[in-house]
Every structure is written in structure tokens, then in C-alpha cells.
N, C-alpha and C positions, 0 to 999 in steps of 0.2 A: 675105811675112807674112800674106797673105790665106789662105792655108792652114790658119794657126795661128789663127783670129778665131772662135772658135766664140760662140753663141748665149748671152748672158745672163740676157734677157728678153725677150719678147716681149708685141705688145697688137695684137690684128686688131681696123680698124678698116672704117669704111665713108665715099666721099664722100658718101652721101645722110644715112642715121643709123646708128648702134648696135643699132638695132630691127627696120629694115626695109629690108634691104640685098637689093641684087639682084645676082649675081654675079661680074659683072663691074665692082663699083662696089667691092669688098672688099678691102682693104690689108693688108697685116700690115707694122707694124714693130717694130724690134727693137734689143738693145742689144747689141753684141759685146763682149768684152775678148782678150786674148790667153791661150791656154788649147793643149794639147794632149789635152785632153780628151775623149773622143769626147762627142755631144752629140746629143741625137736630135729632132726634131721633126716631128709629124704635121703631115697633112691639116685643113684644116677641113672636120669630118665630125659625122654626128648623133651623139647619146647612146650608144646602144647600139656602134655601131663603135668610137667615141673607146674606150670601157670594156674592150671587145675589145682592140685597141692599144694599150692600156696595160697589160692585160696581159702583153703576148705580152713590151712592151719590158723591162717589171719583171723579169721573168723572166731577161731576158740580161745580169741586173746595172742598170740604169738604174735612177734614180729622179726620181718626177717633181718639178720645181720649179716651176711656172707654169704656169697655165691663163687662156684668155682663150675667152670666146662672144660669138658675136655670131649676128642674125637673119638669114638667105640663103634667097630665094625661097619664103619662108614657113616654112620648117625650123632650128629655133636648132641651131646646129653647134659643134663647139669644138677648139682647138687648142691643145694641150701641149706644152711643154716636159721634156724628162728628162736627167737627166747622173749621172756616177756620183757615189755615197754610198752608206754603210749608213746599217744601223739604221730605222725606220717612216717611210714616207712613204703617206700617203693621202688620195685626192681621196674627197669624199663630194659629192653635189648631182645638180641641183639639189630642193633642199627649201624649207617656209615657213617662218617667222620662229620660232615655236616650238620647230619640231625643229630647227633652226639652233643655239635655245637650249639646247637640253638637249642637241646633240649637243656644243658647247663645254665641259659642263659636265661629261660624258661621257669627255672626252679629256683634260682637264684632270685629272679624277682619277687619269689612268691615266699624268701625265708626259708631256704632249703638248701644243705647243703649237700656235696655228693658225698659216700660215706663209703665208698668202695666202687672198683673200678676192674673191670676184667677187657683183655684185647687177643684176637685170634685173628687170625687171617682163614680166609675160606679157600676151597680148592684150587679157586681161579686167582689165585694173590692177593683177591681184596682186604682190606681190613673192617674188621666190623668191635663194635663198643657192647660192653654192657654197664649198664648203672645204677646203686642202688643209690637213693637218695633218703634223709632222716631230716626233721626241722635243725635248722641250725643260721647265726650270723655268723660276721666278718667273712675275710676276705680268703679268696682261696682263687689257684692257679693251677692248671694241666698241662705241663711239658711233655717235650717229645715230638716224634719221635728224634733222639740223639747219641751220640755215639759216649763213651763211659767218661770221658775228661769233658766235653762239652756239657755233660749231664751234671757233673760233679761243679762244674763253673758256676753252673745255674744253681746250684743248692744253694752255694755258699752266699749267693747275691741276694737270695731268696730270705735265707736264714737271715741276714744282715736289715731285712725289711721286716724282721719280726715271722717270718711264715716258716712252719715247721712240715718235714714229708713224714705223712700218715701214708701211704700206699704206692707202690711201685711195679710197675711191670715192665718185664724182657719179653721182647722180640729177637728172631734171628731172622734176618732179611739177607740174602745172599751170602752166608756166612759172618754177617755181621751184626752184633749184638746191639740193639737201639733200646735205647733205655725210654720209658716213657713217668712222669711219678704227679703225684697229688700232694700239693702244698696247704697249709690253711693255719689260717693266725690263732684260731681260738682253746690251741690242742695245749699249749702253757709254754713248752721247752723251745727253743729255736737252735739248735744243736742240731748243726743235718752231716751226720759221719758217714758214709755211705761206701764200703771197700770192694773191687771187685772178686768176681766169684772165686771162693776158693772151696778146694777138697773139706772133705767134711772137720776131717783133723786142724786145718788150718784155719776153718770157721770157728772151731771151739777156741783155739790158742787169742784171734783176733777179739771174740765175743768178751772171754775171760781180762783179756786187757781192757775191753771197754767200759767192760763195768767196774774193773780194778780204778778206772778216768773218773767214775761217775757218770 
């Protein structure tokens, strides 16, 4: 069967941080399912190479699903996911909060939704975006950044309007955890349960109950 497990997801991590990892301290993991899919997955490499390489893979049919970066001996790098699909698929980033905005706004008029979302802050505190986009309607929303009750406020209002959270990202901005997340109507469930972080044990105990819920 391990033949047949290709690549879901993926999230490169670090045991020191997210920010400032040092090579051999860099993890990646991943979610398989059973697939006979071909499925391709890069290097963690800088900007320009990754852009390279996803060319070359787009090209032989691929398309990308997930991207994840992280910082390695002072060089932010990053590592994607691709599998087959038609129809637009495109990573844009990183960019600032602005062109973030008006590139959502940009792709949205043109039948595009965002399909994944990644946020880092650079050396100097800025925050920077990255975006893949896939054809897609209806209606979808980018909170953040907020703190974990304000965040969870907004689910629930969100939820109540029909929009369900497909993708979520954490920041810690002076010790404080800012939540940021992607809502979008066309994903079926509007059920938005979102608990804060816990140890690995007590993620299993909460997980097992949620599915125990449905």
C-alpha cells in the first residue's frame, strides 16, 4: 500500500522556529491518502529556484496545491506541492498586505478563488503574503489579523452566513498569537469549530471527540 500514499499536504517545520531555522533542524510533514496519482514534491529552495520548478513541473501536466516556507540559514525557502488538475492554478508571493489586497480582488473578478494562503513576517517585522489561487465562485472572506476569542467570534458570524474555514494561519507578534483564517461558501459544511492550541495528546482527545460530534 505504501506505493500507492501519495502526498496530500504538506507543512515544513523547524525544532527551533518557523523564522530562523538552521538546516538540519528543518522537518517537513505531511498528510498522505491513497491515491495513484503521480504527485510531485520539491526541495526546500529559495524564491527564484522554487518559481523555476514550478515551472518546469506545470508544464508536464502538474498543478500546484500547497506551498509552505520557512527560514534556513538566513535564506527563506520554500517547498510545494503539485498533482494533476486542470484549469488555473497560481502561486503569487511573497508580497505586502496591500498588493495581497488588491491581488484577491484582482482574481476574484476574473473567477478565482484563493486556495491556500501562507503569512511570515520578514527580519525587519514586516508582514508579507503568499497566495495560491485555483478557478473557483462564491463568496469568500480573509480575517485577521486577531486575537483567539475575537477570531472565534468571527467564525461563528461567518458560519451563520453560510461560509465555512478552509485554511488558517498563526502569528506571534510580541508574544501574542494573531490568528488570521480563509472562509469561502462553496466548500458544503458551515460548521467552523476551531479550539486553541493544545499538546499533542490533548489534540488527539479533542480531534476523537469531534469526530465522535460528526
Amino acid at each position: 500500500m505504501q506505493d500507492f500514499c501519495k502526498l496530500l499536504a504538506i507543512c515544513a517545520v523547524s525544532t527551533a522556529t518557523a523564522t530562523a531555522a538552521a538546516a538540519d533542524t528543518v522537518e517537513v510533514e505531511a498528510v498522505f491518502n491513497a491515491s495513484v496519482q503521480d504527485r510531485q514534491v520539491s526541495a526546500l529552495m529559495p524564491l527564484d529556484q522554487f518559481l523555476s520548478t514550478g515551472q518546469e513541473i506545470s508544464e508536464a501536466g502538474l498543478r500546484i496545491f500547497d506551498v509552505e516556507t520557512v527560514r534556513v540559514d538566513g535564506t527563506r525557502r520554500y517547498i510545494g506541492l503539485w498533482r494533476p488538475g486542470g484549469g488555473f492554478s497560481r502561486f503569487i508571493g511573497p508580497i505586502g498586505a496591500i498588493e495581497f489586497g488588491d491581488k484577491v480582488r484582482e482574481m476574484r473578478a476574473d473567477n478565482r478563488r484563493l486556495e491556500d494562503f501562507e503569512i511570515f513576517r520578514t527580519p525587519t517585522g514586516g508582514r508579507r503574503y503568499l497566495g495560491l489561487w485555483r478557478n473557483g465562485a462564491g463568496e469568500e472572506v480573509i480575517t485577521g489579523p486577531m486575537q483567539l476569542d475575537a477570531f472565534d467570534a468571527r467564525g461563528v458570524r461567518l458560519a451563520e452566513d453560510g461560509l465555512s474555514l478552509v485554511d488558517l494561519e498563526v502569528e506571534i507578534l510580541n508574544g501574542t498569537e494573531l490568528y488570521h483564517g480563509l472562509f469561502r461558501t462553496e466548500i458544503g459544511s458551515t460548521t467552523n469549530f476551531f479550539p486553541a492550541a493544545k499538546t499533542r495528546a490533548a489534540f488527539i482527545v479533542e480531534r476523537n471527540a469531534r469526530v465522535a460530534d460528526g
